[in-house]
C-alpha positions as a printed Julia matrix, in Angstrom:
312×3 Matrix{Float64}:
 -33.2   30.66  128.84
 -35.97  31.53  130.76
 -38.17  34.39  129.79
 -39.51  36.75  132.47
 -43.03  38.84  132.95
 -42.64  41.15  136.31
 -46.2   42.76  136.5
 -46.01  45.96  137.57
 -47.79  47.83  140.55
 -48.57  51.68  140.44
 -50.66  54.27  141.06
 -51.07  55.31  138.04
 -48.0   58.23  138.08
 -45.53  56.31  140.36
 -44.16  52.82  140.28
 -44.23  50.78  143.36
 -41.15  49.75  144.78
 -42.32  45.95  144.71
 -41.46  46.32  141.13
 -37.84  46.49  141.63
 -37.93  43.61  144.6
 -39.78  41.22  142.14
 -36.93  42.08  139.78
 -34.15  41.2   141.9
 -36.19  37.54  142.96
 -36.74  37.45  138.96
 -32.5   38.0   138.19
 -31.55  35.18  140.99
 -32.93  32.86  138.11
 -30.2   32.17  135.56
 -29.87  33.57  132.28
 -33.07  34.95  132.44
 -34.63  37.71  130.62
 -36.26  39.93  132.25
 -39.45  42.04  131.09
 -41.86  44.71  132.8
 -45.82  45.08  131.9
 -47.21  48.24  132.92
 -50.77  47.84  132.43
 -52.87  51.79  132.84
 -54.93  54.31  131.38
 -51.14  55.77  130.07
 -48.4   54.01  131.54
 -45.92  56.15  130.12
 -44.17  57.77  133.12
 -44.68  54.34  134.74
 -42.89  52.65  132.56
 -39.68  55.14  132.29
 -38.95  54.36  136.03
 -39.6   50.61  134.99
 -37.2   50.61  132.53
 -34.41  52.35  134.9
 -34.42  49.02  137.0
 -30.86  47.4   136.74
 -32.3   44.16  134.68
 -34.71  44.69  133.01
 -34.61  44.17  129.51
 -37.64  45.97  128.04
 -40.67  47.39  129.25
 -44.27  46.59  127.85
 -46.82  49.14  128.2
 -50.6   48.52  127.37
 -52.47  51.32  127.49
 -56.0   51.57  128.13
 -58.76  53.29  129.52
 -60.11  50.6   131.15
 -57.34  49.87  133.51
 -58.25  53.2   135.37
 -59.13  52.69  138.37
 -56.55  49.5   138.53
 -59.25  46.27  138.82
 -57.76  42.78  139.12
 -60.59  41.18  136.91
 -59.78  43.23  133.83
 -56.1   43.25  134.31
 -55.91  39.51  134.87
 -57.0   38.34  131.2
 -54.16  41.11  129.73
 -51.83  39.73  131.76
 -52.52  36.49  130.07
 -52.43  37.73  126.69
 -48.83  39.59  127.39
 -47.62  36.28  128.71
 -47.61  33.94  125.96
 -44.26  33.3   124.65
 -43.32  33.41  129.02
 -41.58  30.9   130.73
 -42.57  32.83  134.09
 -45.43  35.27  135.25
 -44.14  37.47  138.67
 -45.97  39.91  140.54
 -45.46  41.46  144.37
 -46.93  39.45  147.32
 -48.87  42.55  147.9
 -52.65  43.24  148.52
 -52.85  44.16  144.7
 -50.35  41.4   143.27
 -52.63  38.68  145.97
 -55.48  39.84  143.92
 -54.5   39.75  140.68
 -52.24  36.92  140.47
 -54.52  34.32  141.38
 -56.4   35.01  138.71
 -53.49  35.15  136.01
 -53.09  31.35  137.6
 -56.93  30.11  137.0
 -56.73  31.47  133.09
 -53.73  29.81  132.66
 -54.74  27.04  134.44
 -52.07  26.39  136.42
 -51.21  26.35  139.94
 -49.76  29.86  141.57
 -47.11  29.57  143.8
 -46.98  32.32  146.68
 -44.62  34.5   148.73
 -40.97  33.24  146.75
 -38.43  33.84  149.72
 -35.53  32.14  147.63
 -34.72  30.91  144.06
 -32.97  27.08  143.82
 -33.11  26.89  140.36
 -35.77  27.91  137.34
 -38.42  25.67  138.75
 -37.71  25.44  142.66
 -38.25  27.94  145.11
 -38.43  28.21  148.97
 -41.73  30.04  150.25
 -43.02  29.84  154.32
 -45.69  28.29  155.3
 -47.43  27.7   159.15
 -46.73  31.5   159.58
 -43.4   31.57  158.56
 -42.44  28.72  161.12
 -41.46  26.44  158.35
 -39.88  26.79  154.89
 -40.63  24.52  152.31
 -39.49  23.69  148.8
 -41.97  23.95  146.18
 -40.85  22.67  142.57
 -43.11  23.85  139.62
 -44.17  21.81  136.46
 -41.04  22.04  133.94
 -43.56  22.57  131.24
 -45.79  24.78  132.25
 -45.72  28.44  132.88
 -44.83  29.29  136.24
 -47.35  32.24  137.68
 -45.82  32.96  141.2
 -46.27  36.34  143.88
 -42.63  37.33  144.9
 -42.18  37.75  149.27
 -40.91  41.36  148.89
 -40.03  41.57  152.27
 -37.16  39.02  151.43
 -35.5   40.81  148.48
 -33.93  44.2   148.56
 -35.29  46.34  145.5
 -32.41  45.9   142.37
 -30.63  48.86  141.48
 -30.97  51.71  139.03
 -29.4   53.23  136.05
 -31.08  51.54  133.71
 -32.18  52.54  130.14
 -34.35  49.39  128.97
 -36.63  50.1   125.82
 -40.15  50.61  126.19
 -42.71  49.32  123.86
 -45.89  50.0   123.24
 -48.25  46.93  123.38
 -51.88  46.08  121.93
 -53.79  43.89  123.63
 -56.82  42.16  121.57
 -58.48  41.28  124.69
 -61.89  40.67  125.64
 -62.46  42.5   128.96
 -65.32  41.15  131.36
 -67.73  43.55  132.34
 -69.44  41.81  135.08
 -67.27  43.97  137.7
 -67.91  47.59  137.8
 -65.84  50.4   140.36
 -68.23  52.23  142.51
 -65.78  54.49  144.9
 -62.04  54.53  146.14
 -62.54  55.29  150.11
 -58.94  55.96  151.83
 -57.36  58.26  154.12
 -55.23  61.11  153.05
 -51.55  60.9   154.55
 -48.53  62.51  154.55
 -46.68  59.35  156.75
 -44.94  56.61  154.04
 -46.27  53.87  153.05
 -46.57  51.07  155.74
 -45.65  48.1   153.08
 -42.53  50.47  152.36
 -41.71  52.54  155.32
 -37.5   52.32  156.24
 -39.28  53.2   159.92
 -42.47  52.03  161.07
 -44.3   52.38  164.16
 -47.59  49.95  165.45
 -49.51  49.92  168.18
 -51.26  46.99  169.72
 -54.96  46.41  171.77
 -53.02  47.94  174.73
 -53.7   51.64  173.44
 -57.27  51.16  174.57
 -58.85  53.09  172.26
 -58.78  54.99  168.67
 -58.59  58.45  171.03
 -55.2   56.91  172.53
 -54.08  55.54  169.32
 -52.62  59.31  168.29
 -49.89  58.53  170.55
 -48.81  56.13  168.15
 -48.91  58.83  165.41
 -47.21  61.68  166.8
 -44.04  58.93  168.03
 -44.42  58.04  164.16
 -44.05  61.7   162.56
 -41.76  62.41  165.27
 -39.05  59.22  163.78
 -40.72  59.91  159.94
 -41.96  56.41  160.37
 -45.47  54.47  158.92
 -47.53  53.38  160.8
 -49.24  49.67  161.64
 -51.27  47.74  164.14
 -51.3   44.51  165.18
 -55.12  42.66  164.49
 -56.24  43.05  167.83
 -55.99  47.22  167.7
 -57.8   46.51  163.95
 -60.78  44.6   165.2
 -61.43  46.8   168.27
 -62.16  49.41  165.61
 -59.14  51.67  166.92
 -57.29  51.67  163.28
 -58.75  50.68  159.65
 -57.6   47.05  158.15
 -55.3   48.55  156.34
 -52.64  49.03  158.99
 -52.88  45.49  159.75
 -49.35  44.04  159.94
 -48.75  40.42  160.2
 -49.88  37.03  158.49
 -53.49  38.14  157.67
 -52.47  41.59  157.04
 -49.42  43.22  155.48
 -45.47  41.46  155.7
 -43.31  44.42  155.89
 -39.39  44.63  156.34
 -38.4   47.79  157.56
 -34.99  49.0   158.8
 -36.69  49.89  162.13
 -39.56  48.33  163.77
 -40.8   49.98  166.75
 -43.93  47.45  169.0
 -45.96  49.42  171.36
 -48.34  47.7   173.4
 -47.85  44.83  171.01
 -47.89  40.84  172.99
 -46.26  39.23  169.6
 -48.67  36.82  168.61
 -46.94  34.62  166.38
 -49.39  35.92  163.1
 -48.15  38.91  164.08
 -44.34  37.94  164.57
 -44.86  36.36  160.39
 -45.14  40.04  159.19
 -42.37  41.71  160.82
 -39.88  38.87  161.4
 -37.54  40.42  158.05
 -37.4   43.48  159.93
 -33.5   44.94  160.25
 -34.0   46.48  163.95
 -37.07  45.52  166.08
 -37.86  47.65  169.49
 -40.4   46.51  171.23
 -42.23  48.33  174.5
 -44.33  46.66  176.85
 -45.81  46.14  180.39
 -45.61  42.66  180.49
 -41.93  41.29  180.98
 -43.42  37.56  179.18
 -44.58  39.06  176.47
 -43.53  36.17  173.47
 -42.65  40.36  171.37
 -39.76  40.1   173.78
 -38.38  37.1   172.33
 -37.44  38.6   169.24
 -37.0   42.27  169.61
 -33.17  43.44  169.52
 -33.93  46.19  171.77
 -36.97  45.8   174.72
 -38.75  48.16  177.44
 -40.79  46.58  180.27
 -43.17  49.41  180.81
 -46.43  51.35  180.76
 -46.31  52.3   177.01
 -49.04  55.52  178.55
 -45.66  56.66  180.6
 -42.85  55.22  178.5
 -44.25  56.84  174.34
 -44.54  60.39  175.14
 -41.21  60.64  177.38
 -39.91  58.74  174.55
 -41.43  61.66  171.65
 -39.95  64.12  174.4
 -36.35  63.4   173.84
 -36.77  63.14  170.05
């Protein structure tokens, strides 16, 4: 049987639905048992929703001041304690879970294996590589732990109506103290969450400039939609990194996708290419976004965005 460790994300009050997708990659594993860390200051709301995921067999919490503010350094040797006795170490192919589990891998010395699109068998998984344009098969160690970041885009979050126990857990763990938090700097928003948006709009170099980038937001908050950019918009300084969607920046797999001004570079195409509906709105009739939108406009996005907000 194999024996499961889903690290969970949060903010601290809230889970983060990559919990529930790295659940559902975890279940595709046979008879496998399935448990939830929640590693905070006091996990204990955390781990309530944790333990509601359709699964999940218990949930670990290890509380501790020192996880607040949420630093992959001192999480990374708890994890490691919490995993012994694990067959398997999961955690979300997110900007936290990219930053945490690599270091999970390095104590543990073994190799991580990223972005899990598919599960052949306890030891064999698919993941994309060369942006996406190939799938390969990767096939982990059978006796050593496998520590591996789970492609959320690719899995639908597991259900609910759970009631999985939650225990408390001490950790005797030597934390480093080499790393120290200065400041948290991030803009305040009422939009969703781009990594978990069911709508999300982006806007590409095209806009021309931050200024004209609020065109992008007000088509966003008119459709209740996050909101992205492709890396051109982000290194012209219109948008913060952030909003970056694609290979270097965040995979996403929303129900709608809506391209403004957006060519489709193919880094681009790697984050969006799970997406369920993708409309795409452009000047140039060659654009390579064409290609794989479902739904395409060949015009000035400056003429063709606020008629579009008009009729919302």
């Amino acid at each position: 049987m194999a024996k499961i460790l889903i690290i969970a994300e949060h903010d601290g009050s809230t889970l983060n639905p990559s919990a529930a997708k790295s659940v559902a990659c975890a279940a595709d594993i046979s008879d496998a048992e399935i448990d939830v860390l929640v590693l905070a200051a006091d996990g204990e709301s955390v781990a309530s929703q944790a333990a509601e995921i359709a699964g999940v067999s218990r949930v670990l919490v290890a509380n501790n001041a020192a996880n607040e503010p949420a630093l992959a350094v001192v999480h990374a040797p708890q994890v490691v304690a919490a995993a012994s006795g694990y067959s398997h170490v999961f955690g979300p192919s997110t900007t936290w879970g990219k930053d945490l589990m690599p270091r999970v891998a390095a104590l543990l010395s073994v190799n991580q294996i990223s972005d899990i699109m598919a599960v052949l068998g306890s030891h064999e998984f698919r993941r994309p590589i060369y942006a996406g344009n190939a799938i390969v098969t990767v096939t982990a160690p059978a006796e050593s732990v496998v520590v591996a970041t789970v492609r959320t885009a690719s899995y639908k979050s597991a259900g609910g109506g759970n009631s999985a126990a939650v225990e408390s857990l001490e950790l005797d763990v030597e934390l480093p103290t080499h790393t120290r938090f200065v400041e948290l700097q991030s803009g305040s928003s009422d939009r969703p969450d781009l990594q978990t948006a069911a709508r999300v709009v982006s806007g590409g170099r095209a806009l021309g400039s931050a200024e004209d980038f609020e065109i992008i937001y007000k088509l966003a908050d008119k459709l209740g939609a996050g909101v992205g950019a492709s890396r051109a918009a982000v290194d012209a300084g219109y948008v913060p990194n952030e909003m970056q969607v694609g290979q270097t920046g965040k995979i996403i797999a929303p129900e709608l996708y809506v391209a403004i001004g957006i060519s489709g570079a193919i880094q681009h195409l790697t984050g969006i290419k799970d997406a369920g509906t993708i409309v795409a709105i452009n000047k140039d009739s060659e654009a390579p976004i064409f290609e794989v939108a479902d739904i395409g406009l060949v015009a000035d996005l400056f003429d063709a965005v606020p008629e579009l907000e008009a009729k919302l």
